[in-house]
N, CA, C and O atoms as CSV, one atom per row, in Angstrom:
chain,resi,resn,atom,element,x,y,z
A,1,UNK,N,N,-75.384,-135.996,198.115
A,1,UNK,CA,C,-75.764,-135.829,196.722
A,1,UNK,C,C,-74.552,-135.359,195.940
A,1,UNK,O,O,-73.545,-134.884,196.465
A,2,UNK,N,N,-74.790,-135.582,194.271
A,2,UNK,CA,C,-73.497,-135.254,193.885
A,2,UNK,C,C,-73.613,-133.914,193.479
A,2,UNK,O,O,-74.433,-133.455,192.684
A,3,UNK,N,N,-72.609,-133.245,194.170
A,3,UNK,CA,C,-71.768,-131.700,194.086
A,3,UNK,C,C,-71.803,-130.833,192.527
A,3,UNK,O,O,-71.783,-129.615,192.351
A,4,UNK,N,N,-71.854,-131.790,191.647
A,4,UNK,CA,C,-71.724,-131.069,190.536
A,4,UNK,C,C,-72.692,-130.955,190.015
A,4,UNK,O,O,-72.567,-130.403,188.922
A,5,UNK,N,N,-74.260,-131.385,190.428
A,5,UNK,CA,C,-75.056,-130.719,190.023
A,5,UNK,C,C,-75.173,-129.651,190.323
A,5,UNK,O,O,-74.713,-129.486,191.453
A,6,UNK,N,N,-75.583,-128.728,189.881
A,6,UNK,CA,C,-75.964,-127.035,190.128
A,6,UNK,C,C,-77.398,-126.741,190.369
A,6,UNK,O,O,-78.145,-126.986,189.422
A,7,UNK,N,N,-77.961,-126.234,191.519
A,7,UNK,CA,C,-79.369,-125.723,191.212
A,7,UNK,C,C,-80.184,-124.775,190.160
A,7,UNK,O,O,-79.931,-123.627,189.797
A,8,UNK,N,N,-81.011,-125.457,189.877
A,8,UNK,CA,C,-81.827,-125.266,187.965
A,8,UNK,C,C,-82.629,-124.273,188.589
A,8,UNK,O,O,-83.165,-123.725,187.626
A,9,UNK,N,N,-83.024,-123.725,189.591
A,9,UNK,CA,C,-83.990,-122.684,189.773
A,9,UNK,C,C,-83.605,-121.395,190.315
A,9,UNK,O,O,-83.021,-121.046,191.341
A,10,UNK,N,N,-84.126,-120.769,189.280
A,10,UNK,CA,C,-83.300,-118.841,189.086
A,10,UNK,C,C,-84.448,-117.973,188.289
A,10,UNK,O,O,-84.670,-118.262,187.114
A,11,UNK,N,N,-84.909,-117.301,188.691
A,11,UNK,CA,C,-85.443,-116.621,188.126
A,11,UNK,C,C,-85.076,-115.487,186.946
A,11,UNK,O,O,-85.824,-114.901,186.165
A,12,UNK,N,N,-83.647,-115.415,187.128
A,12,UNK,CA,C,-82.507,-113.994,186.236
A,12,UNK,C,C,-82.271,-115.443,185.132
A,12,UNK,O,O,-82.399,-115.041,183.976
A,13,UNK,N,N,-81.986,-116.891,185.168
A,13,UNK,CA,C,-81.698,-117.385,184.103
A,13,UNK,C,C,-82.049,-118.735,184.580
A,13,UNK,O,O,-81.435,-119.415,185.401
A,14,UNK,N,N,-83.425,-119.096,183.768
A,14,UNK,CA,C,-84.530,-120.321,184.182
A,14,UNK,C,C,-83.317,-121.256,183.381
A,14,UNK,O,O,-82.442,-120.735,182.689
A,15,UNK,N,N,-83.425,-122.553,183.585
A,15,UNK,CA,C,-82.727,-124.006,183.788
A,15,UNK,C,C,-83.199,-124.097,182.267
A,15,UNK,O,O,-84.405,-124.007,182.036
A,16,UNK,N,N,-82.153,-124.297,181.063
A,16,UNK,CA,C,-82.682,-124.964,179.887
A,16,UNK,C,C,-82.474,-126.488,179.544
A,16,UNK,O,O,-81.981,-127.417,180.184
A,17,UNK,N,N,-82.977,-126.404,178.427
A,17,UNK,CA,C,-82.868,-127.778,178.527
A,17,UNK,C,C,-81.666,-128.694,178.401
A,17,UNK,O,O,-81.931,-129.892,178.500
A,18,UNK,N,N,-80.852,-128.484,178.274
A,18,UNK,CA,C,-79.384,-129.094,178.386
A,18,UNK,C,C,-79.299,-128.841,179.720
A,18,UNK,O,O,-79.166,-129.952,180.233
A,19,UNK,N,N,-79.299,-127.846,180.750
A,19,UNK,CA,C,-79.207,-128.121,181.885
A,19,UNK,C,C,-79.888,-129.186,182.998
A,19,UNK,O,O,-79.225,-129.884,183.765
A,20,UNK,N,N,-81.204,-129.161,182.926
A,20,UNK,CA,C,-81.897,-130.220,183.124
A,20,UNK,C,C,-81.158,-131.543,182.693
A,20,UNK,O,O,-80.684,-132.346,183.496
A,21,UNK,N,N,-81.112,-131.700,180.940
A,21,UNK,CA,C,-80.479,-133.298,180.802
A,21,UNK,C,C,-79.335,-133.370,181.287
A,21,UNK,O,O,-78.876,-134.505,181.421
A,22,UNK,N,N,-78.700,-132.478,181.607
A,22,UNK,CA,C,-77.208,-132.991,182.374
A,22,UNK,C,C,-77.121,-133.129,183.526
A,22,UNK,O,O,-76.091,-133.712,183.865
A,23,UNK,N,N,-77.960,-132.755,184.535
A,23,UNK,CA,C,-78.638,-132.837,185.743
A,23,UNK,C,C,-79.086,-134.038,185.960
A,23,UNK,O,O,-78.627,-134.612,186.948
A,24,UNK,N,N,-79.926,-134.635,185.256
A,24,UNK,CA,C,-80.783,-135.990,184.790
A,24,UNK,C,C,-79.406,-137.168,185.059
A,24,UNK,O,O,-79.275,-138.195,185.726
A,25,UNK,N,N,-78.628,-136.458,184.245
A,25,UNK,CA,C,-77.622,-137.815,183.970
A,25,UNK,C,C,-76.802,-137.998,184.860
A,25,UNK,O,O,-76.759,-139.153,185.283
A,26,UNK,N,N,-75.776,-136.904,185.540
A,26,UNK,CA,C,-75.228,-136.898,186.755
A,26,UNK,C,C,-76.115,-137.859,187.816
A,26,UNK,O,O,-75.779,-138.863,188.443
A,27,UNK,N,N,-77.358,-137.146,187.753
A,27,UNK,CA,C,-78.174,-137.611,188.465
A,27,UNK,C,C,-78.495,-139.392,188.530
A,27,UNK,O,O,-78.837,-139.966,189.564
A,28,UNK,N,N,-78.374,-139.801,187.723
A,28,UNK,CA,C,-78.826,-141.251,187.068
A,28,UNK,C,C,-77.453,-142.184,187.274
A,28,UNK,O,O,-77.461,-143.390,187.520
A,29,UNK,N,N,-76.313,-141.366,187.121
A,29,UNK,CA,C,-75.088,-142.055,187.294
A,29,UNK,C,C,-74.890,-142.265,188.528
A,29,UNK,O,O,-74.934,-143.429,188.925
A,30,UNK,N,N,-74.637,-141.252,189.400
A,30,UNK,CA,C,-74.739,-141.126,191.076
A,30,UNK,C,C,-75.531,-142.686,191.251
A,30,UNK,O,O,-74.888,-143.730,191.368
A,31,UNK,N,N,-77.073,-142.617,191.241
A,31,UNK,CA,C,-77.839,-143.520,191.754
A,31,UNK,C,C,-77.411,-144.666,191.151
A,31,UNK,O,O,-77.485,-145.683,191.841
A,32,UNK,N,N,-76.943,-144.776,189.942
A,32,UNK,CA,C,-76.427,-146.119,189.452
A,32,UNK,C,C,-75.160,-146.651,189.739
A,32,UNK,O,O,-75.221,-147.775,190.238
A,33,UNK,N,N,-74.250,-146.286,189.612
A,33,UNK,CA,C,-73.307,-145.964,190.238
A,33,UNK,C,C,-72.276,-146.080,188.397
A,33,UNK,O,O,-71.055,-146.236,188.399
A,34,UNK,N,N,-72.875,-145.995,187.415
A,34,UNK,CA,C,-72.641,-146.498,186.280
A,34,UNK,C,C,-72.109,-144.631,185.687
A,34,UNK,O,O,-72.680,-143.550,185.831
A,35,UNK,N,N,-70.828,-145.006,185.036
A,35,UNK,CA,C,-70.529,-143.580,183.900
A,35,UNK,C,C,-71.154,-144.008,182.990
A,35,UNK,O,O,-72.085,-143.298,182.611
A,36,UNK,N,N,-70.960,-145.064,182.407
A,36,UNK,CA,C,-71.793,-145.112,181.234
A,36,UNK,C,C,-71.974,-146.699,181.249
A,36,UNK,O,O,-70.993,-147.363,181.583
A,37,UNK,N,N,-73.022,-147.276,180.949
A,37,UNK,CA,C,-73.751,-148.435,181.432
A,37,UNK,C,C,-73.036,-149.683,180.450
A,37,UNK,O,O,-72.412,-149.459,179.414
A,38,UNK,N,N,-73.243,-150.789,180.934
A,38,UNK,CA,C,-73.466,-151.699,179.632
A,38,UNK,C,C,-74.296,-151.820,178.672
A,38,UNK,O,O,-75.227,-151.038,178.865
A,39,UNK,N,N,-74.471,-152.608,177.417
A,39,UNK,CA,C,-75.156,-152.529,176.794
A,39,UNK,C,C,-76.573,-153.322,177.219
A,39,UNK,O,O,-77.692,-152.967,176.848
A,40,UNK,N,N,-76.277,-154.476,178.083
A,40,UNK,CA,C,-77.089,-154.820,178.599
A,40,UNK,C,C,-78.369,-153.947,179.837
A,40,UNK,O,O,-79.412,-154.431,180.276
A,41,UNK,N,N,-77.720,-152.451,180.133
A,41,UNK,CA,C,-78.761,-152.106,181.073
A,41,UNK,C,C,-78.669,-150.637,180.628
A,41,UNK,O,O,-78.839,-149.792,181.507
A,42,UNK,N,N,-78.381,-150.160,179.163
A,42,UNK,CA,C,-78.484,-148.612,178.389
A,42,UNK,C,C,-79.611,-148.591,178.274
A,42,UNK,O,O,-80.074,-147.483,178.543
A,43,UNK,N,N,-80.432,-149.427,177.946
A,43,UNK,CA,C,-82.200,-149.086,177.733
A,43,UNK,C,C,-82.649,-148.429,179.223
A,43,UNK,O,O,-83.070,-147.285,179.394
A,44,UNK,N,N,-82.473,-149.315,180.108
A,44,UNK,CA,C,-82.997,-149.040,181.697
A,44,UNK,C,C,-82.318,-147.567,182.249
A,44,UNK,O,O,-83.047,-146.797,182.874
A,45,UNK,N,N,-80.813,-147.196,181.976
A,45,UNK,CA,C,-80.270,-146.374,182.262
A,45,UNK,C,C,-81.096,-145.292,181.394
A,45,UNK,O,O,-81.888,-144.575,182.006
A,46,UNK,N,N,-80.949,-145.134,179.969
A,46,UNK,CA,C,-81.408,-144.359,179.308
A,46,UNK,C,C,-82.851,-143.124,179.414
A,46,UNK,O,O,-83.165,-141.941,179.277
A,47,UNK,N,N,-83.472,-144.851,179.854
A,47,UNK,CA,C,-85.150,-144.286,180.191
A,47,UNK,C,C,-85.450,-143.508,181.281
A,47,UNK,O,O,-86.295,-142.624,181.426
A,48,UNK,N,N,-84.039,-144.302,182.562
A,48,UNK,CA,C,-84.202,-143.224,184.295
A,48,UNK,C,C,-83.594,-141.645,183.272
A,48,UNK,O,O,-84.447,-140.757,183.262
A,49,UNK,N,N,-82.810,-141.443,182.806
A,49,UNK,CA,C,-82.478,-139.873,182.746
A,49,UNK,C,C,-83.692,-139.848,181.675
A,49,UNK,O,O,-83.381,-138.825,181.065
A,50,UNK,N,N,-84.307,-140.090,181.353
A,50,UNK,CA,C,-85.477,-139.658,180.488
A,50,UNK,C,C,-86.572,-139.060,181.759
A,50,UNK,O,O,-87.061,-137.931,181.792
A,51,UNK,N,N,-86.736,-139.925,182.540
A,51,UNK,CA,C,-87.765,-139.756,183.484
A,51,UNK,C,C,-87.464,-138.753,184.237
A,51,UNK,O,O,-88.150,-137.733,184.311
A,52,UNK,N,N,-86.221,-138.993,184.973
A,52,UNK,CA,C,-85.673,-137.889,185.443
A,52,UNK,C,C,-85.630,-136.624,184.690
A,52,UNK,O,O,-85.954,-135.665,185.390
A,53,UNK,N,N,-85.430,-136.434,183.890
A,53,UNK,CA,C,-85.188,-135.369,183.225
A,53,UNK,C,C,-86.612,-134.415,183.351
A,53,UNK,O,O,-86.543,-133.312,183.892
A,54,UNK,N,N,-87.694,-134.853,182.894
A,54,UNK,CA,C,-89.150,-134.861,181.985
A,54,UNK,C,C,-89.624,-134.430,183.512
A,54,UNK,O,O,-90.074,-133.298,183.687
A,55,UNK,N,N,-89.507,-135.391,184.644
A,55,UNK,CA,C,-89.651,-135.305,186.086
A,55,UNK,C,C,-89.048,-133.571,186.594
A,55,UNK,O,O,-89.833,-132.744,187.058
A,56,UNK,N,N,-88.032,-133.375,186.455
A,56,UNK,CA,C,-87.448,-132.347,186.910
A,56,UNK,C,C,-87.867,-130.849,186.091
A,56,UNK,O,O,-87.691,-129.710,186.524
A,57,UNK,N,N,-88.391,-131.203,184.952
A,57,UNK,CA,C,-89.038,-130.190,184.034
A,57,UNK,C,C,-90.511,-129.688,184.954
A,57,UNK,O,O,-90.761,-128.544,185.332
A,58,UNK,N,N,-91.065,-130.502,185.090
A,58,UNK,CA,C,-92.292,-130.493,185.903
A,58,UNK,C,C,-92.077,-129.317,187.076
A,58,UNK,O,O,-92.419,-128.152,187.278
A,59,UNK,N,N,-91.376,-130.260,187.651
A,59,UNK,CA,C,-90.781,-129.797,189.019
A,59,UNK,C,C,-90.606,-128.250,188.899
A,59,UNK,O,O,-91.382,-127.450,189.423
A,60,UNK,N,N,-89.499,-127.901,188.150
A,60,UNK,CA,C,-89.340,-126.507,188.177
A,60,UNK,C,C,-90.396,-125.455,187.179
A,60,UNK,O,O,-90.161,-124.246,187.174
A,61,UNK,N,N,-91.336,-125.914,186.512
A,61,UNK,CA,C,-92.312,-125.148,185.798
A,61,UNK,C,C,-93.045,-124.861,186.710
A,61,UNK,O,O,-93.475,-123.708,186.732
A,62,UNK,N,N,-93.573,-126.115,188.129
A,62,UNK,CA,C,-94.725,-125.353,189.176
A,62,UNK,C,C,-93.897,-124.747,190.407
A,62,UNK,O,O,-94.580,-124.186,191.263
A,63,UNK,N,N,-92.828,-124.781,190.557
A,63,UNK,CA,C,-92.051,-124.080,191.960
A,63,UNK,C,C,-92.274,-122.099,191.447
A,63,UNK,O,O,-92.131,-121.484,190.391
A,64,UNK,N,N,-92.585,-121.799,192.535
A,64,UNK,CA,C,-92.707,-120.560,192.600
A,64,UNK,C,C,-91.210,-119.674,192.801
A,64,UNK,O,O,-90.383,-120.015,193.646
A,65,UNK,N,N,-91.074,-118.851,192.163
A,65,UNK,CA,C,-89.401,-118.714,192.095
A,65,UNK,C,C,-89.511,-116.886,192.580
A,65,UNK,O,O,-90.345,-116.018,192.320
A,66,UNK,N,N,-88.734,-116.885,193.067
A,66,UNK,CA,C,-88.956,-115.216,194.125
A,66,UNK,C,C,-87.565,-114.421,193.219
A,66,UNK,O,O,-86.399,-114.796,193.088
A,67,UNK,N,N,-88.153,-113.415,192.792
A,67,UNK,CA,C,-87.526,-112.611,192.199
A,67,UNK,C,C,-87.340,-111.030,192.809
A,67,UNK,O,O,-88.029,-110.316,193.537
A,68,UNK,N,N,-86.453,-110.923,192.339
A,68,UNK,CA,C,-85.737,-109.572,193.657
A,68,UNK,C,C,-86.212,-108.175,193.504
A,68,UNK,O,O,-86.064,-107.786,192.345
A,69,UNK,N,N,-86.756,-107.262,194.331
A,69,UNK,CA,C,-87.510,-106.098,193.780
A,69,UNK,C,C,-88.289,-105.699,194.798
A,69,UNK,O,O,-89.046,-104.739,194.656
């Protein structure tokens, strides 16, 4: 997986939303293998970091996050 994502789940400082979309996109590029797409496949690219993104919001709103104490 690619390295420069950072893990979004912390309880001292929850994942905002720029973190998530930049997560999304790293994320979307990796699997595509695309920095930035053609114009012919920006809709398709666009919509995976949408999904992804919206997807990963989910994700970390129901994970139970252990806080120190």
């Amino acid at each position: 997986m690619c390295r420069s994502i950072k893990v979004l789940r912390s309880a001292e400082s929850p994942a905002t939303d720029a973190d998530i979309e930049a997560a999304a996109l790293q994320f979307v590029r990796k699997i595509s293998g695309y920095r930035q797409p053609s114009r012919a496949n920006a809709e398709a690219f666009d919509q995976a970091v949408t999904e992804v993104a919206e997807s990963s919001r989910r994700l970390l709103s129901q994970l139970a996050v252990r806080t120190s104490g």
